[in-house]
ROTOR-340084 format. One record per residue (C-alpha): residue number from 1; residue in one letter; z, y, x. Coordinates in steps of 0.25 Angstrom, whole numbers, plus 5000, padded with zeros to 4 digits. Layout:
tiba_mivo_zz_yy_xx
NUM_A_Z_Y_X
...
//
This chain:
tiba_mivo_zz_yy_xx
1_X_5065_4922_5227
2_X_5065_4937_5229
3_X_5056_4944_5220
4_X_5050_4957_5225
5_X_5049_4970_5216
6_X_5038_4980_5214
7_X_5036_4986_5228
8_X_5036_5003_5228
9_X_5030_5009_5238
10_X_5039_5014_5249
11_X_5038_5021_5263
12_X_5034_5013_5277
13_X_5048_5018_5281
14_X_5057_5014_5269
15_X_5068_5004_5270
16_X_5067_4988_5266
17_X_5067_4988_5250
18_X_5079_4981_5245
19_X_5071_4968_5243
20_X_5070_4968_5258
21_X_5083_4967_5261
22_X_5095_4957_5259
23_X_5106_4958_5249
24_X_5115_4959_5260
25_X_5108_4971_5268
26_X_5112_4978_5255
27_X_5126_4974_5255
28_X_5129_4977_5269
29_X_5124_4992_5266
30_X_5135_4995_5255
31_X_5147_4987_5264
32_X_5148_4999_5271
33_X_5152_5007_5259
34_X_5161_4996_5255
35_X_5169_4996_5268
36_X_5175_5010_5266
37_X_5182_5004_5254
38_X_5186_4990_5260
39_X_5201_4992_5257
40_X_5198_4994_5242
41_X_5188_4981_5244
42_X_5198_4972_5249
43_X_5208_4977_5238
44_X_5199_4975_5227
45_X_5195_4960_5233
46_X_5210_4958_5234
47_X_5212_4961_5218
48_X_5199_4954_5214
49_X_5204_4942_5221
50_X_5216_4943_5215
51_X_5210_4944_5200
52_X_5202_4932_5204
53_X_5213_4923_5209
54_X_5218_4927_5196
55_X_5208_4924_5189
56_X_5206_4909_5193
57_X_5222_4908_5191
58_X_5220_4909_5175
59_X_5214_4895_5174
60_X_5224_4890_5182
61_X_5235_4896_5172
62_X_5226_4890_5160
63_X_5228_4877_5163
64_X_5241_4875_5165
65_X_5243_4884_5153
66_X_5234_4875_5145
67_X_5241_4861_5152
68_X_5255_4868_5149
69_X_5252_4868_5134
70_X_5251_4853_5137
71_X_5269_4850_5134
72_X_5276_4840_5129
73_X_5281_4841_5115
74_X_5295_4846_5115
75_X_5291_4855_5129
76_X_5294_4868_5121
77_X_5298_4875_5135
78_X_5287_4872_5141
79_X_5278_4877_5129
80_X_5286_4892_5130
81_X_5285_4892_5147
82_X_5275_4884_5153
83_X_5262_4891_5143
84_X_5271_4906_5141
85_X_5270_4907_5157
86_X_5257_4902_5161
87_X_5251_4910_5150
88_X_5258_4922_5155
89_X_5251_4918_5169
90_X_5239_4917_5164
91_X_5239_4931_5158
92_X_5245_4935_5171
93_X_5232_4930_5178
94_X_5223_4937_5167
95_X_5231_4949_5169
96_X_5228_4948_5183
97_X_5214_4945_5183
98_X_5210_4958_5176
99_X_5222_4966_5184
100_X_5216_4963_5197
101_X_5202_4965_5193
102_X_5206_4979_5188
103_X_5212_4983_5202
104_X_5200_4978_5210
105_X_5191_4989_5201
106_X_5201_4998_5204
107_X_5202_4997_5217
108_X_5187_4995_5219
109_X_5182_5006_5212
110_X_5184_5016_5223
111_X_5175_5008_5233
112_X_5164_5005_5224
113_X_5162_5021_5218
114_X_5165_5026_5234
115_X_5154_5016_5238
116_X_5143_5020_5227
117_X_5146_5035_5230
118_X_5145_5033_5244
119_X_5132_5026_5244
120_X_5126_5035_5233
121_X_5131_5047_5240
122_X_5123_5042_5254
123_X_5112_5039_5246
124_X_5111_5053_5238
125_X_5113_5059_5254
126_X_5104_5050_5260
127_X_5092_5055_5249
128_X_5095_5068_5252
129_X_5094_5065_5267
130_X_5079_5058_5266
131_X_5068_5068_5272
132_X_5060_5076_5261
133_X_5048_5062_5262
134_X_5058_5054_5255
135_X_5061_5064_5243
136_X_5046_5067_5241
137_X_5044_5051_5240
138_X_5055_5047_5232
139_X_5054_5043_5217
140_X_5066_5051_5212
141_X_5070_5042_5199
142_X_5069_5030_5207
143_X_5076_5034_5219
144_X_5090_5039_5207
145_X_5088_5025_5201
146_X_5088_5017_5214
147_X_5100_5025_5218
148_X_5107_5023_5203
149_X_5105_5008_5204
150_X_5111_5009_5217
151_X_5123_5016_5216
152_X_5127_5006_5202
153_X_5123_4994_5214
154_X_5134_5000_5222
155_X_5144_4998_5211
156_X_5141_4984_5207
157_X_5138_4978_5221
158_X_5150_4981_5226
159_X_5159_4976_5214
160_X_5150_4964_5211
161_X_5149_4959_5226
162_X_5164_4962_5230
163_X_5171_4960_5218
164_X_5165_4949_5210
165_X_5156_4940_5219
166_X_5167_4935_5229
167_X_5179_4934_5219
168_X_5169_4927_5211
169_X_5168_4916_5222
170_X_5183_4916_5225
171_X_5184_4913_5210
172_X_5173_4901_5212
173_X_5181_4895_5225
174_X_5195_4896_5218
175_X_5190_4890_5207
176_X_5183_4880_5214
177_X_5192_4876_5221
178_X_5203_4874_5209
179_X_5193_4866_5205
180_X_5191_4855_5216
181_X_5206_4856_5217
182_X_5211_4852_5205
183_X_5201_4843_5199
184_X_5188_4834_5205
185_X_5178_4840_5214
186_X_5167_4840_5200
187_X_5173_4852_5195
188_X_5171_4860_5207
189_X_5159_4853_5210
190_X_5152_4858_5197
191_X_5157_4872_5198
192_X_5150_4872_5212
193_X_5138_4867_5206
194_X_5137_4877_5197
195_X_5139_4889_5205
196_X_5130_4885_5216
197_X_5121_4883_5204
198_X_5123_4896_5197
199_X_5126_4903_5210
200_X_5109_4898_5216
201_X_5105_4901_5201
202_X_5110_4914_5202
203_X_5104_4920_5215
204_X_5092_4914_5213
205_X_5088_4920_5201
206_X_5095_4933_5204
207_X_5087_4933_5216
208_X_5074_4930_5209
209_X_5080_4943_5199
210_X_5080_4952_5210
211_X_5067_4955_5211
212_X_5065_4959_5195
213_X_5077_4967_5197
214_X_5072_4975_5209
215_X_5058_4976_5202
216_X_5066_4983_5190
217_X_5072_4992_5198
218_X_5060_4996_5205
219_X_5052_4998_5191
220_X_5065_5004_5184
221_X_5065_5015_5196
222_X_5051_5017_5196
223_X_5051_5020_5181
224_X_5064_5030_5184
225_X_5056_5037_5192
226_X_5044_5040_5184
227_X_5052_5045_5173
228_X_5058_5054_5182
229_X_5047_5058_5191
230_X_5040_5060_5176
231_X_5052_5070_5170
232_X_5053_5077_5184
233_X_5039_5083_5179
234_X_5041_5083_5166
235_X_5032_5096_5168
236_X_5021_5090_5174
237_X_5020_5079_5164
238_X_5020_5091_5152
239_X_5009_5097_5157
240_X_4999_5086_5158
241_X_5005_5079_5147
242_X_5009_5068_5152
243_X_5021_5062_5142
244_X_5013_5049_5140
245_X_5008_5047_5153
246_X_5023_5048_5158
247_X_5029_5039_5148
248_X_5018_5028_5151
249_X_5022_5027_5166
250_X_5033_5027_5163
251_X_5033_5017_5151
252_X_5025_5009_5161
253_X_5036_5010_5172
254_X_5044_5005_5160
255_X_5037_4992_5156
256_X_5037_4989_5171
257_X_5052_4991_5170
258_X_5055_4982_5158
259_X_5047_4969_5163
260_X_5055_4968_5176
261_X_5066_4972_5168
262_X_5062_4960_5159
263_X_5059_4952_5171
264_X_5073_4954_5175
265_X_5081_4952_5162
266_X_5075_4940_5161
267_X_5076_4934_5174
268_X_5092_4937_5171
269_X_5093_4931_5160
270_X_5087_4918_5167
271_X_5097_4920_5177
272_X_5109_4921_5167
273_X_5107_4910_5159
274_X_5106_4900_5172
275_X_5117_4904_5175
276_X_5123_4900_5163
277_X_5116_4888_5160
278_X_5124_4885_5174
279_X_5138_4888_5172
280_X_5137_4883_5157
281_X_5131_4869_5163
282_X_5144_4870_5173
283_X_5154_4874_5163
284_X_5150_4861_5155
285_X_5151_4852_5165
286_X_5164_4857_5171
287_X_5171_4855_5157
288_X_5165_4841_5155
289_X_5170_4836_5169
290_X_5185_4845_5165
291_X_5184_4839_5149
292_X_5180_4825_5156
293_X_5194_4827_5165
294_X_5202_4830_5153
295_X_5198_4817_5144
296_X_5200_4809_5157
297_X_5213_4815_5159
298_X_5210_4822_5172
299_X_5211_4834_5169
300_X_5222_4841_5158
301_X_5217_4851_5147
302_X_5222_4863_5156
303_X_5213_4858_5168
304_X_5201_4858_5158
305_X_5206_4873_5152
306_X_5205_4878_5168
307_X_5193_4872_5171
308_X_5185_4878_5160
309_X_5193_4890_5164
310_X_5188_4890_5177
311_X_5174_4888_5172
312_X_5175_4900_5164
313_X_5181_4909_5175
314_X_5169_4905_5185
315_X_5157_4905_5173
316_X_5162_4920_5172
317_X_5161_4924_5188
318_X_5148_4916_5191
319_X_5142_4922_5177
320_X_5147_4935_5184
321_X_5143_4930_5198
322_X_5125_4929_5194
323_X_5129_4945_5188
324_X_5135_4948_5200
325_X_5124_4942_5208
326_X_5113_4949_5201
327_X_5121_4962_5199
328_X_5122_4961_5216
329_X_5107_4958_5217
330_X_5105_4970_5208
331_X_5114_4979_5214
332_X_5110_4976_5229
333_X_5095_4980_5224
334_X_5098_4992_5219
335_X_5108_4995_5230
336_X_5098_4992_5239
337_X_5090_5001_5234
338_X_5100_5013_5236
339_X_5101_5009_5252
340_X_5087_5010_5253
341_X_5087_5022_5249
342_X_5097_5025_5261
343_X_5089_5019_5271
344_X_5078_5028_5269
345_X_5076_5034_5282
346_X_5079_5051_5282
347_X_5066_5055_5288
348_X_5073_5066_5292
349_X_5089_5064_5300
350_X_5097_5072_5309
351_X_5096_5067_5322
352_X_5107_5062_5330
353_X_5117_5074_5334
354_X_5109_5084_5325
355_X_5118_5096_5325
356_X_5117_5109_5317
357_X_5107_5117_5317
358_X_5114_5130_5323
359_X_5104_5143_5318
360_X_5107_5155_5327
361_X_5093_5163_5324
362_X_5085_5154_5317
363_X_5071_5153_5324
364_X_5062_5142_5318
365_X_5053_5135_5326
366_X_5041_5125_5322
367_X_5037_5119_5334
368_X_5025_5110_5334
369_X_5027_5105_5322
370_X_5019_5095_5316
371_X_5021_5087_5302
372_X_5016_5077_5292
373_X_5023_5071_5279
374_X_5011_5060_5283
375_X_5007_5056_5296
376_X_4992_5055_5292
377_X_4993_5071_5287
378_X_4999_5080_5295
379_X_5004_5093_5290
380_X_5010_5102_5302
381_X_5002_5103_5314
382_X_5009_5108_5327
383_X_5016_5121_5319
384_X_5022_5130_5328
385_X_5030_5144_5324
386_X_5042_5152_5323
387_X_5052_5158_5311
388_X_5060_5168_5323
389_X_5073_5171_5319
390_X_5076_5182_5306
391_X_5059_5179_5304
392_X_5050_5174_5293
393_X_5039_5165_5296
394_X_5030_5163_5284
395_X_5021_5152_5282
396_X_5008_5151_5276
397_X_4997_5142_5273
398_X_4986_5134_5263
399_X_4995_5124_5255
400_X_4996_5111_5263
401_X_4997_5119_5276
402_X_5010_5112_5279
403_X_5020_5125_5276
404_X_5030_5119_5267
405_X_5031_5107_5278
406_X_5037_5119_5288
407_X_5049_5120_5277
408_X_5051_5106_5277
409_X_5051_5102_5292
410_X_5060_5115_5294
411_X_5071_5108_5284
412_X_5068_5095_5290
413_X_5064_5088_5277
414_X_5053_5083_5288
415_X_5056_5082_5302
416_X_5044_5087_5311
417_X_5036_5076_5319
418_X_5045_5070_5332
419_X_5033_5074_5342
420_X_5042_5080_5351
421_X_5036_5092_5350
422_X_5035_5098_5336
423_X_5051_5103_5329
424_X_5056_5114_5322
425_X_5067_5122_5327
426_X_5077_5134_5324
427_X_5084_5140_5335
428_X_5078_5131_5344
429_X_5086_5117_5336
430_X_5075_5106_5332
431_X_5079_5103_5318
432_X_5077_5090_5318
433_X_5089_5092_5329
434_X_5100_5099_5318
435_X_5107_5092_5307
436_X_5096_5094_5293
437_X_5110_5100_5286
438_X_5110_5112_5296
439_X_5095_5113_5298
440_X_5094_5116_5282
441_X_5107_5123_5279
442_X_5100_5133_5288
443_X_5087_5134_5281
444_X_5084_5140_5267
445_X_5072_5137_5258
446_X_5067_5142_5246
447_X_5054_5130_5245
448_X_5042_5132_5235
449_X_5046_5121_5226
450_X_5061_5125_5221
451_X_5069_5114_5215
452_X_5082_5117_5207
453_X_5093_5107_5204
454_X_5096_5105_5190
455_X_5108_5114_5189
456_X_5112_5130_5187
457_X_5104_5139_5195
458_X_5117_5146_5202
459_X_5117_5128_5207
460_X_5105_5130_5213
461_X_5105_5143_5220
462_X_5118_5139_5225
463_X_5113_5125_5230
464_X_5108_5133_5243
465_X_5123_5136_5246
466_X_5133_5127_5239
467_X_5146_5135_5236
468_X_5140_5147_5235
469_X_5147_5157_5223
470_X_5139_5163_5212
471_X_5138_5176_5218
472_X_5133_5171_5232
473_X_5123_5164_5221
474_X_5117_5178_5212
475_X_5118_5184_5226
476_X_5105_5172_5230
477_X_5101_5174_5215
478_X_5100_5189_5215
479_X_5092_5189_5229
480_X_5082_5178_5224
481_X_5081_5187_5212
482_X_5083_5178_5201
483_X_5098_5181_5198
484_X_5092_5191_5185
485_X_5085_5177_5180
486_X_5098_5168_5180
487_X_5106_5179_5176
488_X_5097_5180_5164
489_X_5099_5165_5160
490_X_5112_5162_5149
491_X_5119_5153_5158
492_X_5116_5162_5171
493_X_5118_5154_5186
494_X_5122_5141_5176
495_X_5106_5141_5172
496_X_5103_5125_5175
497_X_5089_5125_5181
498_X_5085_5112_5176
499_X_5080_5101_5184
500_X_5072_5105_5196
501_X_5075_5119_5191
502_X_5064_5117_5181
503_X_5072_5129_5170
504_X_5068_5138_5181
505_X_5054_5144_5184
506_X_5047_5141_5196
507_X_5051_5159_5201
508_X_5066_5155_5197
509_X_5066_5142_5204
510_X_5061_5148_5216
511_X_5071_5160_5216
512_X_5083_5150_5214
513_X_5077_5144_5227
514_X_5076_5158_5235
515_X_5091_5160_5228
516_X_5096_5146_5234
517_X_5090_5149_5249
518_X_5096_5163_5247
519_X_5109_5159_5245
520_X_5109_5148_5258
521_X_5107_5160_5266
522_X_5101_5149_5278
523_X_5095_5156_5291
524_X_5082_5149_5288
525_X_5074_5151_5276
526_X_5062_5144_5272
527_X_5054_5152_5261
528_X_5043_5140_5255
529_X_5035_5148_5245
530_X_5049_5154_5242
531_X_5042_5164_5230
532_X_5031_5155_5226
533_X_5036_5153_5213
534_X_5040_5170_5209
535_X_5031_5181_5202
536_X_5025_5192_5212
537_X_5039_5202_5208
538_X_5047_5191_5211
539_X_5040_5185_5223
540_X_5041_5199_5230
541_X_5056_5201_5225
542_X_5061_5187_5231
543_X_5051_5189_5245
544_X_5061_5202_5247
545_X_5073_5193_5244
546_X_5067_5183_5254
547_X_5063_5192_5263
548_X_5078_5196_5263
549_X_5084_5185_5265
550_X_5077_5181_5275
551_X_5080_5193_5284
552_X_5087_5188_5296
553_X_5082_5172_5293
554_X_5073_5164_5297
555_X_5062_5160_5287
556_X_5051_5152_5285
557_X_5042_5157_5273
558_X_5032_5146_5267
559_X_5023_5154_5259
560_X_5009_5155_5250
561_X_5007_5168_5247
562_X_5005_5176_5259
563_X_5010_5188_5253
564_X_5025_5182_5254
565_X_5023_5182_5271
566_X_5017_5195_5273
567_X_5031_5200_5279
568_X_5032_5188_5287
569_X_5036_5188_5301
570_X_5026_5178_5303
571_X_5017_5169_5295
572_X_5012_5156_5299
573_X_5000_5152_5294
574_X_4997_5136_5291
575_X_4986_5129_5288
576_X_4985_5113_5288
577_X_4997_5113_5296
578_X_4994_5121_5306
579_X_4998_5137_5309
580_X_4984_5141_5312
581_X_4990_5159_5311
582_X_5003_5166_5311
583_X_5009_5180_5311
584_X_5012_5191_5304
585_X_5004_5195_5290
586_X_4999_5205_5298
587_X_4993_5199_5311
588_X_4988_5187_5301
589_X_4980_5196_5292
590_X_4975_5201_5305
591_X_4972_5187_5312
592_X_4962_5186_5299
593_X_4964_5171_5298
594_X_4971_5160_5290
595_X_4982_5168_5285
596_X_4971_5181_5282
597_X_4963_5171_5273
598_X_4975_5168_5265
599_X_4980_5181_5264
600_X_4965_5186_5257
601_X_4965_5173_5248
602_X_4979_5176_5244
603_X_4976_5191_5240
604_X_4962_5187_5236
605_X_4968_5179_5226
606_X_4979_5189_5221
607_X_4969_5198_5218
608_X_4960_5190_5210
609_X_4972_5188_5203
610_X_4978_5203_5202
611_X_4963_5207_5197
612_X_4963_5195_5186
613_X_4976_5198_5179
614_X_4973_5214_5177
//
């Protein structure tokens, strides 16, 4: 009976969990990996069957080895010949046994690392190609563990199920039939028994197993990502004190943890010893019905010596065969999981034919725009303007007014409602027409929250152009104005940033950001809160520098304070989703509305706070 696990909450749109699907759905997703190796598959079977021939040939040997010591006093040759050459055979086949083994690893190993980096590799692209929804939804530790357990799934899958379950049944027939050959029907008769017995045992509890297992899995990746989730703000925690309320969710996490681990190891060890209360009950009744043969002088002390041989040859494959069993059940689960996470839908995917974005003057159009991350809470509301070629457009509004949602639908980490009317364009081409690759190697942004990789700073001001040189990178430093800062540090451009750039302040963060956009050089810019985080000297020293750089661009500045647009070729004003004004700082002033209202707040408030620092 199939047990289900602790059911997580999961999208309307996600795929089947894995305990919805077959074994075999599983499988037939990773034969496609396989095939591109199939010549090192059939030459690794070929050796394996070899060493399994091999194998079954050495009880052979010790029989008449054993019935060869059985001479006639006075036969001196035959004691020198007859046991020195069977005894050389029978290292031979030992030899051979280990020899061919060997080679199948060897020949093997190719195809099982190349599957597991290829299916890892198009699961680490596929993440990458899931729209920003997914990202914002998914529990990061989980998500690592899931696709860990997968990738060590790929490794023992492909090696138990190839390579050990059908020599070990090859091993069984010729043994069995050996068997029914050479002696009665009871010897084969009580080996079948026994592995129809211990084979029904096996599946059977295993089977009832699963569910514990996939119920750990679910607790153990639930517990990885609270821990993680808790050290990602390790700040956060500090400043309400939080240490022992972490430690109890997670110690909580934990204990759910150990139970279905204790579930679980218990459940194996019933499942162990079945199996060898069976092979034990077989074992013994397979040597009377041989010891029985002997007294009544059926059977010679050899045949005796190779039957118990035989015994101990197949107790060693079918002990292995109920680990191979679980090990697949296992693996599947967890592989399973890994292929879900490939089945999620990308949200956001070129369409047939997309071709690259060509940007001859870079106009950018929103036209009719409307948006919601919720159907039941709209954001955008039939947005319509214009960024002309060479021109800035600023954008300003209340928070919530929908002005960072511009940003994302421009890099498509949304696409626009389908309605047929609403799209954004540049030159005339519907983004959602052109390759995502083209659309964003053409669009720069420097966004409000800057996230650093845990590496050097020259790394991550060169991470917006790959391959570029240490001068091209001080040249992006110096015009973001933080090359003096680094050259200050002992270890310079080498300065790890720590994770998420938490060594650096939130003014250097920012600055590294304005840095990186610099140096890709795109023909669109996207400026979101780009000086958010800097002092007034700096804020006015980086809006000359951005002002600069995007002489001659295209940009689309996202802002707070309105005294960062007042130069603006045009400002957009938002409110609720909607563009109630626009124009220049001038004519808006003038207009005495929205954007007015703002400006008076704004300077209201600077002044109260001018007046209370003198």
């Amino acid at each position: 009976m199939r047990h289900r696990s602790v059911a997580l909450p999961q999208p309307a749109d996600a795929p089947p969990r894995a305990e919805d699907r077959s074994d075999w759905t599983t499988l037939r997703k990773l034969l496609p990996y396989l095939w591109r190796y199939r010549w090192r598959v059939g030459v690794a079977l070929v050796f394996l069957l070899a060493a399994k021939m091999a194998n079954v040939g050495v009880p052979l040997l010790l029989k008449e080895l054993v019935d060869g010591l059985s001479i006639r006093p006075g036969s001196a040759l035959s004691l020198l010949v007859v046991p020195v050459g069977l005894i050389v055979a029978y290292g031979a086949l030992r030899l051979s046994t280990s020899l061919f083994t060997e080679l199948r690893e060897l020949i093997f190993a190719k195809a099982t690392e190349g599957t597991s980096r290829s299916i890892s590799l198009q699961v680490f692209r596929h993440l990458h190609a899931l729209s920003l929804r997914f990202h914002l939804e998914r529990q990061t530790g989980g998500m690592t563990r899931d696709i860990e357990r997968g990738t060590r799934a790929v490794h023992s899958l492909i090696s138990y199920s190839l390579y050990s379950i059908l020599p070990t049944l090859i091993e069984v027939t010729l043994v069995l039939s050996l068997l029914a050959v050479k002696f009665d029907l009871w010897f084969a008769g009580i080996t079948i028994i026994a592995l129809v017995v211990y084979i029904t045992f096996t599946v059977t509890v295993t089977e009832w197993r699963t569910g514990f297992r996939r119920q750990m899995n679910e607790l153990d990746s639930i517990a990885h990502s609270r821990a993680i989730d808790s050290l990602l703000n390790y700040e956060t925690v500090k400043y309400f004190n939080n240490e022992d309320f972490e430690a109890r969710r997670y110690d909580e996490n934990l204990e759910r943890l150990r139970r279905a681990s204790l579930k679980s190891q218990s459940s194996l060890s019933l499942l162990n010893s079945g199996q060898q209360l069976i092979i034990a009950t077989a074992l013994v009744a397979m040597l009377w019905r041989a010891t029985q043969g002997v007294v009544d002088g059926r059977l010679t002390l050899g045949d005796l010596v190779m039957i118990n041989a035989f015994m101990i040859q197949l107790y060693i494959p079918l002990n292995f065969l109920g680990v191979i069993y679980r090990e697949i059940k296992q693996s599947l689960t967890d592989l399973d999981k890994m292929f879900t996470l490939l089945e999620r839908d990308r949200e956001v995917a070129d369409s047939d034919g997309a071709a690259a974005l060509q940007v001859r003057q870079g106009v950018v159009r929103f036209e009719h725009v409307d948006f919601a991350y919720d159907p039941a809470r709209p954001i955008l509301h039939d947005v319509c303007f214009e960024i002309p070629a060479g021109k800035t457009v600023a954008v300003v509004g209340p928070s919530g007014a929908g002005k960072s949602t511009l940003a994302r639908l421009l890099y498509r980490f949304y696409d626009v409602a389908n309605d047929g009317r609403g799209r954004i364009t540049i030159d005339g081409q519907d983004i959602r027409s052109v390759t995502q690759s083209s659309l964003r190697q053409s669009i720069g942004i420097v966004p409000q929250d800057t996230v650093l990789f845990n590496d050097t700073v020259e790394y991550n001001i060169a991470y917006g152009r790959p391959g570029a040189s240490r001068a091209e990178v001080e040249e992006a430093a110096r015009a973001a104005h933080i090359h003096a800062f680094i050259a200050a540090t002992p270890k310079g451009y080498d300065t790890m940033v720590g994770e998420r750039g938490l060594k650096l302040s939130g003014g250097e963060k920012q600055r590294v950001a304005i840095a990186r956009t610099l140096l890709k050089n795109p023909p669109v810019l996207i400026f979101d809160e780009a000086t958010s985080a800097l002092d007034s000297a700096n804020e006015r020293a980086i809006q000359a520098e951005l002002k600069s750089a995007a002489q001659g661009k295209t940009a689309l500045v996202i802002a707070h304070r309105l005294s960062t647009v007042v130069d603006a070729h045009q400002i957009v004003v938002l409110d609720q989703g909607r563009v109630v004004e626009r124009g220049s700082h001038a004519e808006l002033l003038a207009q005495d509305g929205r954007y007015a209202q703002m400006w008076r707040l704004q300077h209201s408030a600077a002044d109260t706070a001018a007046a209370q620092a003198v």
